[in-house]
N, CA, C and O of each residue as an XYZ file, in Angstrom:
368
protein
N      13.823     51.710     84.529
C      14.458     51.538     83.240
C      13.615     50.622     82.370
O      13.332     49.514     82.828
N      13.145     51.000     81.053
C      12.931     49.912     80.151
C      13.724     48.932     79.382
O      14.907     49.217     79.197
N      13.439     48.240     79.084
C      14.548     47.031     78.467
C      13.891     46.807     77.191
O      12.700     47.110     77.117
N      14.723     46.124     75.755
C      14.379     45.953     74.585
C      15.166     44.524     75.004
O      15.867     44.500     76.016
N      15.020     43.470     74.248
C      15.607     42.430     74.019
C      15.845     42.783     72.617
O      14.821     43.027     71.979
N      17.253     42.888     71.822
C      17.051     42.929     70.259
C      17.931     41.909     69.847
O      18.989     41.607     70.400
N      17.307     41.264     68.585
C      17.839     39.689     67.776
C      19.037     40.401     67.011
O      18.575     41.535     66.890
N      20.293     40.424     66.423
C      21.019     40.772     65.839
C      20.138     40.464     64.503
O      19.604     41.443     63.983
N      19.939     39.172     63.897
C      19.542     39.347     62.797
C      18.474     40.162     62.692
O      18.604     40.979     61.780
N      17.596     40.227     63.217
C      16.635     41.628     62.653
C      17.098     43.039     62.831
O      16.359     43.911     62.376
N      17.897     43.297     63.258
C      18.503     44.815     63.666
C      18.731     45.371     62.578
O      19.375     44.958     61.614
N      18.145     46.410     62.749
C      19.010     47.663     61.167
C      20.259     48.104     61.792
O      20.567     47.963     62.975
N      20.974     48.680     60.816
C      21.993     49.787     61.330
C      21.852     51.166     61.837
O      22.786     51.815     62.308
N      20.185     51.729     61.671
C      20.248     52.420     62.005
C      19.569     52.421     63.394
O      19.308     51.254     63.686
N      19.273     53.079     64.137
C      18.259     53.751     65.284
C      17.296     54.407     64.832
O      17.160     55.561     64.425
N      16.405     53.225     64.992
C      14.589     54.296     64.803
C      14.396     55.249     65.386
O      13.800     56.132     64.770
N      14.685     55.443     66.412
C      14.171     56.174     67.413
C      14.667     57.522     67.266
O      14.429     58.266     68.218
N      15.200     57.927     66.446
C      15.259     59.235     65.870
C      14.558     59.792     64.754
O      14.881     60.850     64.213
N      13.553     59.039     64.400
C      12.780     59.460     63.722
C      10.978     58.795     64.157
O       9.874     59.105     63.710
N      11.350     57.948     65.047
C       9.530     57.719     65.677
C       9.948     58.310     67.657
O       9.152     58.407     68.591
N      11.112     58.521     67.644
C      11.049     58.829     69.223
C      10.502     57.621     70.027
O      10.716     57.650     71.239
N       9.976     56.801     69.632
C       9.477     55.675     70.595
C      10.900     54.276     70.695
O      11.430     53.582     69.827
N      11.057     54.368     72.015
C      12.192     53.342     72.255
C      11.833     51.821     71.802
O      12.798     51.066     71.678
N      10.875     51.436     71.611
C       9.953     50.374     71.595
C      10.170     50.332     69.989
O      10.253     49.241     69.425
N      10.237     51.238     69.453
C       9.880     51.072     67.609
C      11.661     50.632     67.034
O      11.963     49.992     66.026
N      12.668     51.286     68.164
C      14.926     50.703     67.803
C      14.796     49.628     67.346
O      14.113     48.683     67.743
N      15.487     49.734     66.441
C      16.315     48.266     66.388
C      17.338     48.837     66.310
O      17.494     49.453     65.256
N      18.531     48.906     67.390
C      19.984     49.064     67.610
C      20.659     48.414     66.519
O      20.171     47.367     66.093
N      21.788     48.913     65.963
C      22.810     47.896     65.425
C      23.662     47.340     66.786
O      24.402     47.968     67.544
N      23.198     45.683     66.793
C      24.071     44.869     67.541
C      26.077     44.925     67.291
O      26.815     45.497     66.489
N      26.287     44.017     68.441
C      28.136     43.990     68.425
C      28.448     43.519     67.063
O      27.549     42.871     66.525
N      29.100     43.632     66.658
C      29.877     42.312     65.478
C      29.760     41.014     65.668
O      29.203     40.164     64.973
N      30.497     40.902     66.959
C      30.443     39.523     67.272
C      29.785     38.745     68.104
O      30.090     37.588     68.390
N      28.667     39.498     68.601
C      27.094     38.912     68.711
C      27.036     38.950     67.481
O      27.426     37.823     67.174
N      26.799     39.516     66.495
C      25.853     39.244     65.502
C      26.266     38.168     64.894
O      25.464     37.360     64.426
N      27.548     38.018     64.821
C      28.360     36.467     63.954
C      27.967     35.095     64.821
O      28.091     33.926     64.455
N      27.356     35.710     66.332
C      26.860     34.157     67.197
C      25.019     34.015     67.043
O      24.357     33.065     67.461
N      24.499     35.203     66.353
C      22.932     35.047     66.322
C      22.755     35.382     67.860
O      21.780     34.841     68.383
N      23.700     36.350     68.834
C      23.468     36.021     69.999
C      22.521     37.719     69.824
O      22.860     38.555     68.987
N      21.197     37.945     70.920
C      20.715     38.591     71.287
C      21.537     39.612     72.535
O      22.538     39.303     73.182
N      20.817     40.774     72.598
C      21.366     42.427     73.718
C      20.228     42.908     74.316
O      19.360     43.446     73.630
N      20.113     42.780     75.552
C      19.108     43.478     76.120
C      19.590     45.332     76.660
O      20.424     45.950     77.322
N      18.389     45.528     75.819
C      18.810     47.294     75.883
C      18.770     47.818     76.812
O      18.700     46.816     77.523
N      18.752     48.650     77.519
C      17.881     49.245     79.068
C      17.624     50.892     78.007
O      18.278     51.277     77.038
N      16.375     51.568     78.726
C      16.146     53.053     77.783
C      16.039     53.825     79.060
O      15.644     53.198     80.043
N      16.355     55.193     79.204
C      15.611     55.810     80.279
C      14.267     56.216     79.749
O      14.189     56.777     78.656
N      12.766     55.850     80.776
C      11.683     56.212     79.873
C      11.502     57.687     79.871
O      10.710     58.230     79.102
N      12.345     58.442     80.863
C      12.050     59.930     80.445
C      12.639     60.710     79.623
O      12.254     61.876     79.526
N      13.776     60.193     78.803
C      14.364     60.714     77.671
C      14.108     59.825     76.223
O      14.065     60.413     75.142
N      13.967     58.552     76.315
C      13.917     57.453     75.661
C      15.607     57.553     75.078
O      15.913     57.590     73.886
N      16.533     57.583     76.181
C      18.125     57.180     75.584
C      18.236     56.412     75.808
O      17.562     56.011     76.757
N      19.105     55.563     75.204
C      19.923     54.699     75.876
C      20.368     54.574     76.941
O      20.879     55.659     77.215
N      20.516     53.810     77.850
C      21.649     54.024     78.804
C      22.714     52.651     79.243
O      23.533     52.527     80.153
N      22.246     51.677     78.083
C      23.441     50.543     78.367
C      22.528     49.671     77.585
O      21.394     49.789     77.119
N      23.750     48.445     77.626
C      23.497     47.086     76.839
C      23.974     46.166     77.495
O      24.811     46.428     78.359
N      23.581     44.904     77.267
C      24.489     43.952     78.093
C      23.212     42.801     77.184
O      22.034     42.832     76.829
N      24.814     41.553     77.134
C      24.361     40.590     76.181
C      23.380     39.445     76.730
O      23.681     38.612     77.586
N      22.807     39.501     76.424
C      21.317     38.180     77.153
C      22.568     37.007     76.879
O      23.399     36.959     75.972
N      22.354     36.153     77.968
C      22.854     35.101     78.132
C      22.503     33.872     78.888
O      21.626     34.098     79.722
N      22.893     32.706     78.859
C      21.586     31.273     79.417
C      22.146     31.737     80.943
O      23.097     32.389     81.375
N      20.727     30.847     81.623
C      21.291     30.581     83.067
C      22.581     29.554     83.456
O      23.016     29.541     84.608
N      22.865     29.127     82.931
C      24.184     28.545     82.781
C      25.475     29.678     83.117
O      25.998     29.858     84.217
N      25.876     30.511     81.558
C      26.058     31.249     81.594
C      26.337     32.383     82.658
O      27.338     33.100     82.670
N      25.387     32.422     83.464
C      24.773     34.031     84.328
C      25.760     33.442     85.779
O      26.413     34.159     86.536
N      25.600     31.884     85.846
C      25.450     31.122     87.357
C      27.041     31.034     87.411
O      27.667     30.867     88.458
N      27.518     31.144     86.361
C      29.283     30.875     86.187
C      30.170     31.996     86.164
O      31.274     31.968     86.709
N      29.583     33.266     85.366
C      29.764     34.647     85.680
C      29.812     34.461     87.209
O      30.886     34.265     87.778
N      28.436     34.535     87.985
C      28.474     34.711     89.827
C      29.296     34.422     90.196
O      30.019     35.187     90.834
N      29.695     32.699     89.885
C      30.972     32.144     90.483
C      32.056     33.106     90.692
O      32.423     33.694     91.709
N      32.526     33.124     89.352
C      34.367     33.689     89.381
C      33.605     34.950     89.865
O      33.972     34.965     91.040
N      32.898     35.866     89.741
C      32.861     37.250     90.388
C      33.131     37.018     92.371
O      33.948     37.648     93.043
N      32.286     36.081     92.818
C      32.478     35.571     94.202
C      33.721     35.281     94.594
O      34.231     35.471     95.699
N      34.347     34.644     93.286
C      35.710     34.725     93.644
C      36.707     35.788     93.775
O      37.663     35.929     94.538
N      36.354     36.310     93.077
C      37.233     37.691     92.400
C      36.962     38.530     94.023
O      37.806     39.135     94.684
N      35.959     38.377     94.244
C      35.473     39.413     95.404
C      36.410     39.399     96.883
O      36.898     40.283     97.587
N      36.385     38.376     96.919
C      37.111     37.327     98.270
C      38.975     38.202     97.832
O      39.561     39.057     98.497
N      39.248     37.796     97.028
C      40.771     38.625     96.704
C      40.443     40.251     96.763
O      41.272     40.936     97.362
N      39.373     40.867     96.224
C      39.297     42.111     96.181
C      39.232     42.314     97.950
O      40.215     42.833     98.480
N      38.053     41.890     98.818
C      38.310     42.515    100.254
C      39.324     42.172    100.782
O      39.193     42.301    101.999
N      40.123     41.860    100.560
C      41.344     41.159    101.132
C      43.103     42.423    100.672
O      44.322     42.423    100.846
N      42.065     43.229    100.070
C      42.972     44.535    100.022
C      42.508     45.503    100.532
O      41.297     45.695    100.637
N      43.766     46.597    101.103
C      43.319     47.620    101.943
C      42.475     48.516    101.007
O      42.307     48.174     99.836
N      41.889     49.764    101.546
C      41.082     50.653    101.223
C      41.951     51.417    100.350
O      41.570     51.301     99.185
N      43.063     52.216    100.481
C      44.228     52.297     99.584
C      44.367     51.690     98.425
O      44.074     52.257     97.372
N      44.869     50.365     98.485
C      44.852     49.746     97.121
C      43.920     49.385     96.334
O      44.219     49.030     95.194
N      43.078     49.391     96.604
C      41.296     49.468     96.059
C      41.257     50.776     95.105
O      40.901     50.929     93.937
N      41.762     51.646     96.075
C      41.666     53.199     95.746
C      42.364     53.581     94.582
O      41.988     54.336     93.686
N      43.604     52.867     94.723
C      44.640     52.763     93.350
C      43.787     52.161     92.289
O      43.903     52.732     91.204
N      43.019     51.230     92.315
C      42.310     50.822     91.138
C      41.748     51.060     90.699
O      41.714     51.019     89.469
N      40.655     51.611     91.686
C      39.535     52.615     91.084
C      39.619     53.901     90.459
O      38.844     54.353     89.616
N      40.464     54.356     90.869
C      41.242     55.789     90.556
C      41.878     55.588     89.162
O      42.298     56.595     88.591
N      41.961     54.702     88.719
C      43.370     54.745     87.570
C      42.669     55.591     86.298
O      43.324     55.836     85.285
């Protein structure tokens, strides 16, 4: 996968990449509310189509290390249910 890091303030609204095809040339229109924090989106592209295939907001190591936490936590309650009720969740 390739990745773009894009600044909200420099972003157009539109997508270059429908008119240069090069994933490298986007500037995505960022969230709203990244853009109201100046906060940056790291893109991912597939390089054999040059699509998209997700976003997710760049964030400090701070940030990333505190996400882990509560997910570690979250996890510990999640195996602690049967395969069934898992199944109910995933399924919904």
């Amino acid at each position: 996968m390739a990745t773009q890091t894009v600044n909200p303030k420099a972003a157009t609204q539109t997508d270059e990449r429908a008119t240069t095809g090069d994933a490298r040339d986007a500037k995505p229109a960022p969230s709203e509310r990244d853009a109201q924090h100046g906060r940056t989106e790291i893109v991912s592209y597939d390089p054999a189509t040059n699509e998209e295939v997700g976003r997710a907001p760049q964030r400090s190591a701070e940030e990333v290390a505190d996400a882990v936490g509560h997910a570690r936590v979250a996890q510990k309650g999640w195996a602690a249910q049967s395969f069934r009720e898992r199944g109910r969740v995933v399924l919904r």
